[in-house]
C-alpha positions in Angstrom: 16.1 -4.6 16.2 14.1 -3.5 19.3 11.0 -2.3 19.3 11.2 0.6 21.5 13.7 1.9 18.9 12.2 1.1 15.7 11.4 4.1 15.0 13.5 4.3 11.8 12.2 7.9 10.8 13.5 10.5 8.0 15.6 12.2 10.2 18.5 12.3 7.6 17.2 10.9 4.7 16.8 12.5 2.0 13.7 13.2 0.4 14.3 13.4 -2.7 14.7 9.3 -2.2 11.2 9.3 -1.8 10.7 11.1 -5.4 9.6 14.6 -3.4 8.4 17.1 -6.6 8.0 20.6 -6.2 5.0 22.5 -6.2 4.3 23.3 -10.2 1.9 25.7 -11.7 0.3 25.5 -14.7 1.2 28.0 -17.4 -1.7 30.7 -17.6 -2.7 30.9 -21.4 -5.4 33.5 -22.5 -9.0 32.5 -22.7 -12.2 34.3 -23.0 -14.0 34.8 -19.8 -16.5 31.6 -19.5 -20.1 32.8 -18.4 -20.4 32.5 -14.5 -22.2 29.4 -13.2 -26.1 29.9 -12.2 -25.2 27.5 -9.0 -22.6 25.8 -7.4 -20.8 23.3 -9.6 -21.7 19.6 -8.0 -18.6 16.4 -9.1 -19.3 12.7 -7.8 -17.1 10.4 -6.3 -17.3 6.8 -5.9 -15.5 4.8 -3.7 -15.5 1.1 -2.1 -13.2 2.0 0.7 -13.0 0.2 4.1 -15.5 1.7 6.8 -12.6 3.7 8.5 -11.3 4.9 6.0 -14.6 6.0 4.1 -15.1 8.2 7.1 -11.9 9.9 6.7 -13.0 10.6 3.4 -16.2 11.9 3.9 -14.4 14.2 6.7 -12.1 15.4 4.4 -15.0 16.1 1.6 -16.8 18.0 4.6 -14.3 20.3 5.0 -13.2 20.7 1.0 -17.3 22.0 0.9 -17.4 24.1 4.0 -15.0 26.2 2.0 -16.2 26.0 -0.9 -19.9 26.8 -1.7 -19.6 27.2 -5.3 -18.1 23.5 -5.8 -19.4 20.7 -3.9 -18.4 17.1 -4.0 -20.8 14.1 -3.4 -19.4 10.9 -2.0 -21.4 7.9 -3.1 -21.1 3.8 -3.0 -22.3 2.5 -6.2 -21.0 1.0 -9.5 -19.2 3.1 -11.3 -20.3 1.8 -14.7 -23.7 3.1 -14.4 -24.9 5.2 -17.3 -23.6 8.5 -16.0 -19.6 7.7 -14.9 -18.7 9.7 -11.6 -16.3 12.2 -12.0 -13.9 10.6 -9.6 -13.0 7.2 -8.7 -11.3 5.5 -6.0 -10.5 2.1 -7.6 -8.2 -0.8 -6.6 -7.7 -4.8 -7.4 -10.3 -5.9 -9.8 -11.8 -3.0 -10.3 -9.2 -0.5 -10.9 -8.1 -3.7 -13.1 -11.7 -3.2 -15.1 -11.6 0.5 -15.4 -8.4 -0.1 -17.0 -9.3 -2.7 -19.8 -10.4 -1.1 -23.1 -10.7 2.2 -24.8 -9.5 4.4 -21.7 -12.0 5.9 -19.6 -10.1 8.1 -17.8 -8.3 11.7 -17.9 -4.8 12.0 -16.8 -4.1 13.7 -13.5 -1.5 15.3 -14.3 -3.4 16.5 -17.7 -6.1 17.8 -15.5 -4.4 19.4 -13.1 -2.4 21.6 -16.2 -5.7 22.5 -18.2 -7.0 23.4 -14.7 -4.2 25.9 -13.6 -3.9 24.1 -10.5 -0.8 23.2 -9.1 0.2 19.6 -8.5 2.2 19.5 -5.1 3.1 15.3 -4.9 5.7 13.1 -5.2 7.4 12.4 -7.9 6.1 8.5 -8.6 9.1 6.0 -6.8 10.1 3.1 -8.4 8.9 1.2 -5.7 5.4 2.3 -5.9 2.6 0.4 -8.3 2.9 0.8 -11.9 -0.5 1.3 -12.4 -1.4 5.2 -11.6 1.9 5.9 -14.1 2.9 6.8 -17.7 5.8 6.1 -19.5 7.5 9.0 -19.1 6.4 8.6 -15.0 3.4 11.3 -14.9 1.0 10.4 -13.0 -2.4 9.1 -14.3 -3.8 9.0 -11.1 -3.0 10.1 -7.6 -2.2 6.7 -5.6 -4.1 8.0 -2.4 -4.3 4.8 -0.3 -0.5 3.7 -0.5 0.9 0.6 1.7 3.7 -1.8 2.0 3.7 -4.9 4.2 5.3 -4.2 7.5 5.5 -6.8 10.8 3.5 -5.5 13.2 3.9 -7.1 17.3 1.3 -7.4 20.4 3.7 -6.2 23.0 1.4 -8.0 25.7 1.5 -11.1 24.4 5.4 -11.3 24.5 5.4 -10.1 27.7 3.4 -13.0 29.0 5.7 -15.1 27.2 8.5 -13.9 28.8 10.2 -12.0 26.1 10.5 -8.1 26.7 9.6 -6.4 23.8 12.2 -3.5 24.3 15.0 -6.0 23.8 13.6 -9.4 22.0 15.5 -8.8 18.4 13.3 -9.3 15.5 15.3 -8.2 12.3 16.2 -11.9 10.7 13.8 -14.4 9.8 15.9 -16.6 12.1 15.2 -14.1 15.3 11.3 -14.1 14.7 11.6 -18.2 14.6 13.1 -18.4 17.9 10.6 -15.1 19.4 7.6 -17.4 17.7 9.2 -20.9 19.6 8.9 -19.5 22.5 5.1 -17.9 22.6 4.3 -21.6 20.8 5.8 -23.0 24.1 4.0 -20.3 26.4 1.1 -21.7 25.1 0.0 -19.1 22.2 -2.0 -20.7 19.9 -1.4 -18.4 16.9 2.4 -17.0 16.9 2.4 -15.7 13.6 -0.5 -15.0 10.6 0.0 -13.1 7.5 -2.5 -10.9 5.8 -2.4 -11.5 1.8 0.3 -14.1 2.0 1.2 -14.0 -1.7 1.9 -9.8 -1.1 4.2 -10.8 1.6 5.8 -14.1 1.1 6.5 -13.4 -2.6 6.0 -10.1 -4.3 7.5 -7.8 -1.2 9.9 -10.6 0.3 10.8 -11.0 -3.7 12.3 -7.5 -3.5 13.4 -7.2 -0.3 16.3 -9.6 -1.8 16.2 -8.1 -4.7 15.4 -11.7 -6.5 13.1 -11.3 -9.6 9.5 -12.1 -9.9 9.3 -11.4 -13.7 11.1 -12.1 -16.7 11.2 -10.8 -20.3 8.9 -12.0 -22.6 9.6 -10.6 -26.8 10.3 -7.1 -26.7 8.6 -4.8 -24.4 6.6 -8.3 -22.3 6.7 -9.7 -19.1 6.4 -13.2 -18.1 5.8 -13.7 -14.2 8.6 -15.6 -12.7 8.4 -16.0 -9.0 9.3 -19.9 -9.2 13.1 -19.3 -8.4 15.1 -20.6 -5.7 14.6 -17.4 -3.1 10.4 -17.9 -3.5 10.6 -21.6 -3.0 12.9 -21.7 -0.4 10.6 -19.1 1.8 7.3 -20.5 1.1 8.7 -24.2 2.2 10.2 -22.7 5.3 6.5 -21.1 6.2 5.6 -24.1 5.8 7.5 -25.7 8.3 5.8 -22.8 10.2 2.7 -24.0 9.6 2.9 -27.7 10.7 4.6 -26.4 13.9 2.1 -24.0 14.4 3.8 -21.3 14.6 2.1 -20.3 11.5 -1.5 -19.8 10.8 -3.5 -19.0 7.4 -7.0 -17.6 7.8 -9.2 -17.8 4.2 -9.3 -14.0 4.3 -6.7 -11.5 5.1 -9.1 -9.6 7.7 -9.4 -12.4 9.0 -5.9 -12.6 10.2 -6.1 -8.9 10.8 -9.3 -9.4 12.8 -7.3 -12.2 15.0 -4.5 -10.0 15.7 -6.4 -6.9 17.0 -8.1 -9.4 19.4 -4.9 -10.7 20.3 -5.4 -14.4 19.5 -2.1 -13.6 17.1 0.6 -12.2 18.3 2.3 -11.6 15.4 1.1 -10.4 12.0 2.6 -9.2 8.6 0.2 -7.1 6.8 -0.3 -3.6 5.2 1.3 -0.4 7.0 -2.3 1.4 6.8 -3.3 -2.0 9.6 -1.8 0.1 12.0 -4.3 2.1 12.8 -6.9 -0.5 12.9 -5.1 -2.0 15.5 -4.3 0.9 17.5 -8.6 1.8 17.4 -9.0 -1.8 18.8 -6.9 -1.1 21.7 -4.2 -2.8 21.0 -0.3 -2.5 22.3 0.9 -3.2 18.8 4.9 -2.5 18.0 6.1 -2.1 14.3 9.0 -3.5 12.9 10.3 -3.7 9.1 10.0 -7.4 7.8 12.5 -9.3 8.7 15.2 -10.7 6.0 17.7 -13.5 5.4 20.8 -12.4 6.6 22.7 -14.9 4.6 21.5 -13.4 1.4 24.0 -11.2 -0.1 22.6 -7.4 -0.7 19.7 -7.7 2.1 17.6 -5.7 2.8 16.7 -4.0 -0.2 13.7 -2.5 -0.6 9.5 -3.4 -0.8 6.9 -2.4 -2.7 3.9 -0.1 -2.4 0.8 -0.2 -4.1 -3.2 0.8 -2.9 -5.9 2.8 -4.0 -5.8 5.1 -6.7 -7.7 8.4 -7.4 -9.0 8.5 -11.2 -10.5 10.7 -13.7 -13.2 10.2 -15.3 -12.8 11.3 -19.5 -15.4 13.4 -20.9 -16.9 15.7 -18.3 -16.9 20.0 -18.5 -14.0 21.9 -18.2 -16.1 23.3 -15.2 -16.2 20.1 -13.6 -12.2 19.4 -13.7 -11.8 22.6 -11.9 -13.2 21.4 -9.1 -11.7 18.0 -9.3 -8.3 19.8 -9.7 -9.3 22.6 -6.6 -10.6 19.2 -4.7 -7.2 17.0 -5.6 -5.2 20.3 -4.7 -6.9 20.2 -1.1 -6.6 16.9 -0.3 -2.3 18.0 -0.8 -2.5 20.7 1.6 -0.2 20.1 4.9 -3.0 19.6 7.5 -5.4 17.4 5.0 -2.4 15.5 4.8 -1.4 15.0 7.8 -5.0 14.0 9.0 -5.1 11.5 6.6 -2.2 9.7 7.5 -2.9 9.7 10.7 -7.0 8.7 10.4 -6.0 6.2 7.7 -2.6 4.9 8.0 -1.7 5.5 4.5 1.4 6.6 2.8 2.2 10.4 2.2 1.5 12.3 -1.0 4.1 15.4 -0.9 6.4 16.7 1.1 4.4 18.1 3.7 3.2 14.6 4.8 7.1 13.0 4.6 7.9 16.2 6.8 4.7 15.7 9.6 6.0 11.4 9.1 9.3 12.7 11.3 7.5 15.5 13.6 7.9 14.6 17.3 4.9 16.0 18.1 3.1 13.2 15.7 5.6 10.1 16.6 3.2 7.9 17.9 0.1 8.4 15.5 2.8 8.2 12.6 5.1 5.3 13.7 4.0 3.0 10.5 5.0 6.0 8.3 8.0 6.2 9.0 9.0 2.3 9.2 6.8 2.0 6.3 9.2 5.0 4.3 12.5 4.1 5.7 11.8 0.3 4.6 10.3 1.9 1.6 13.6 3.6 0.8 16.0 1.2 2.5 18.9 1.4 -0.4 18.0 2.7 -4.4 15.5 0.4 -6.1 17.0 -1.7 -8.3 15.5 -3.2 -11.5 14.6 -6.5 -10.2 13.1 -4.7 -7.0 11.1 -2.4 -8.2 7.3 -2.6 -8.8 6.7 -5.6 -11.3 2.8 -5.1 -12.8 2.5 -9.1 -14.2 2.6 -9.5 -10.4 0.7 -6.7 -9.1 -2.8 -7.7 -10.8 -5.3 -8.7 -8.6 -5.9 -12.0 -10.2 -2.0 -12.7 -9.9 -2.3 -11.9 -6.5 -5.2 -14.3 -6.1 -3.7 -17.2 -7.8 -0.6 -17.0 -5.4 -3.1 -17.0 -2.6 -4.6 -19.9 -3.9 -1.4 -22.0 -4.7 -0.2 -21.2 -1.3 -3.7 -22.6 0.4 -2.6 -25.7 -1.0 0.8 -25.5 0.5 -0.8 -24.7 4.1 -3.1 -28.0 3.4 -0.1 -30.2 2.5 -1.5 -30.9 -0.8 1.3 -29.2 -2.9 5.0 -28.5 -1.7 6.6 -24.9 -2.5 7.6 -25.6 -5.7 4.7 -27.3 -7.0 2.5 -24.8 -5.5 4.6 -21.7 -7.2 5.5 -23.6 -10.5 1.4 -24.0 -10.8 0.7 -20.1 -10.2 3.8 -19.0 -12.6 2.2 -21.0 -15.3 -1.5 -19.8 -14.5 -0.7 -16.4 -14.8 1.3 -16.7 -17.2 -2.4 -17.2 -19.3 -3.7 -14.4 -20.4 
């Protein structure tokens, strides 16, 4: 694929693909008239997002109160298990993981928003997308507002200087991006390639982008994580052939690789879709490209995964108090809140109206991860086996793949060592 053309859009797909729900209103039910309130109703949210993003938050919470003085939201850092629970959360990894243990603590979005009499305009949940914000029956629980999926993402400069144009230089086969990475190694680069959260990419997304399993039934309604098969250990030993050529290199943290990228010590990097604007703010000539596949592997491409920060409800607060949550959830949907947070954060879209601005013309360059990001997202139907598995979603899975894997980048395990270790440690509850 080239990179000048990569831009894979929407145009033509469908989006009911992407699970695209119409707007719904509550049904009105009769209710005596609730005394006014003496002042404007005041809701709390905590969050521990990234610097960037926190800004587009508070920007977005600036505008929700300019235009609307009698409900105000207040945007704090802090734990959220203090003695009075905020009435919104943004949680993810450990401690969306903690919320979630126990007696519940939260109040279903979708119950919110119906109580409220606020319409919920979002997606219908994808298959594709993280478990976690999702019931049963597929209503959400919580509105997944910082959605990503691995993508590979290319310093255009640094191929130039290795002599490779990259308009032309094909990178769609794991075989293509060995012989791009051979020849920056023999221009000199000293970091070809990094990944950011290796065990995200090498095994949970590249997992289903072959639709090979990662879990496996345990008694009736279980799962048993099982990314030890032949696909896993057959990647992970050729990244680490990778690594002793150095075309490869593993940094202890992923923002550290990120971090390495933007300053153009790497020249290539896999890691979240939302990196791209990170590295566009740091000035960089970065192209985006889907992750590359096997193309002896029967069925490939299928599809990745998405998962990121979710928006939650806290249980137990006033009836006045969900109102504004709802009126506050219902804002952050409308088409131009939408649109500026894709574009200020690099997340996924929520509704329609953000699919729609993902394949605008006008937007194509501030937007370019979206739409690799959606069309990679929504490359052929997700399958059973490469759909969203939660035994390998949970942060501490996620960290004891990252761990194993260390061990494969020091030579102290081989692949299947390495991944026959993490199956069996997370396989402890």
């Amino acid at each position: 694929m080239k990179l000048r053309t990569l831009k894979l859009g929407l145009v033509g797909l469908p989006l009911a693909a992407f699970g695209v729900l119409p707007a719904t209103a509550a049904p009105a039910k009769a209710q005596k008239a609730a005394p006014a309130p003496s002042g404007p109703v005041s809701i709390e949210i905590v969050h521990h997002l990234p610097a960037e993003r926190a800004e587009a938050l508070k920007a977005l919470i600036s505008r929700f109160n300019a235009q609307s003085p009698e409900a105000q939201i207040v945007l704090a850092e802090r734990d959220w298990r203090g003695a009075t629970p905020p009435a919104l959360l943004i949680l993810d990894g450990d401690e969306e993981d903690s919320f979630l243990v126990g007696k519940p603590r939260y109040k279903p979005l979708y119950a919110m928003m119906k109580e409220s009499g606020v319409p919920l305009q979002t997606l219908r949940p994808p298959a594709m997308m993280t478990r976690t914000p999702v019931d049963a029956k597929g209503q959400l629980l919580a509105l997944p507002v910082g959605l990503t999926t691995p993508l590979l993402f290319v310093n255009r400069e640094s191929f130039r200087r290795a002599g490779l144009d990259p308009d032309t230089t094909p990178i769609g086969t794991w075989f293509d991006l060995q012989q791009a990475l051979g020849r920056l190694a023999d221009s000199g680069h000293a970091c070809p390639y990094t990944v950011s959260e290796p065990g995200r990419v090498m095994v949970e997304n590249l997992s289903a982008w072959h639709n090979e399993p990662v879990a496996a039934a345990r008694g009736k309604d279980g799962q048993a994580p099982s990314f030890n098969g032949m696909f896993q250990v057959k990647h992970v030993a050729m990244m680490a052939s990778w690594h002793r050529a150095r075309y490869l290199q593993i940094f202890d943290r992923g923002a550290d690789a990120e971090r390495r990228f933007a300053s153009g010590e790497c020249a290539v990097i896999a890691a979240p879709s939302a990196s791209w604007t990170d590295f566009r703010r740091a000035g960089t000539d970065v192209g985006v490209l889907r992750l590359p596949y096997y193309d002896d592997f029967p069925g490939a491409p299928q599809n990745t995964v998405a998962d990121g920060p979710a928006l939650w409800v806290s249980a137990g607060k006033k009836p006045a108090e969900y109102k504004v949550a709802a009126r506050f959830v219902s804002f952050w949907l409308q088409p131009e809140n939408q649109v500026a947070w894709q574009r200020e954060t690099g997340y996924l879209p929520l509704n329609r109206a953000g699919l729609l601005a993902s394949q605008s013309d006008l937007l194509g360059a501030d937007l370019e991860n979206v739409r690799v990001a959606v069309a990679q997202l929504t490359n052929k139907p997700t399958t059973a086996t490469s759909a969203a598995q939660p035994v390998v979603q949970r942060a501490r899975v996620r960290r004891i793949l990252d761990e194993e894997l260390a061990a494969v980048w020091a030579d102290r395990k081989p692949a299947k060592e390495a991944l026959d270790t993490a199956v069996a440690r997370a396989s402890v509850n």
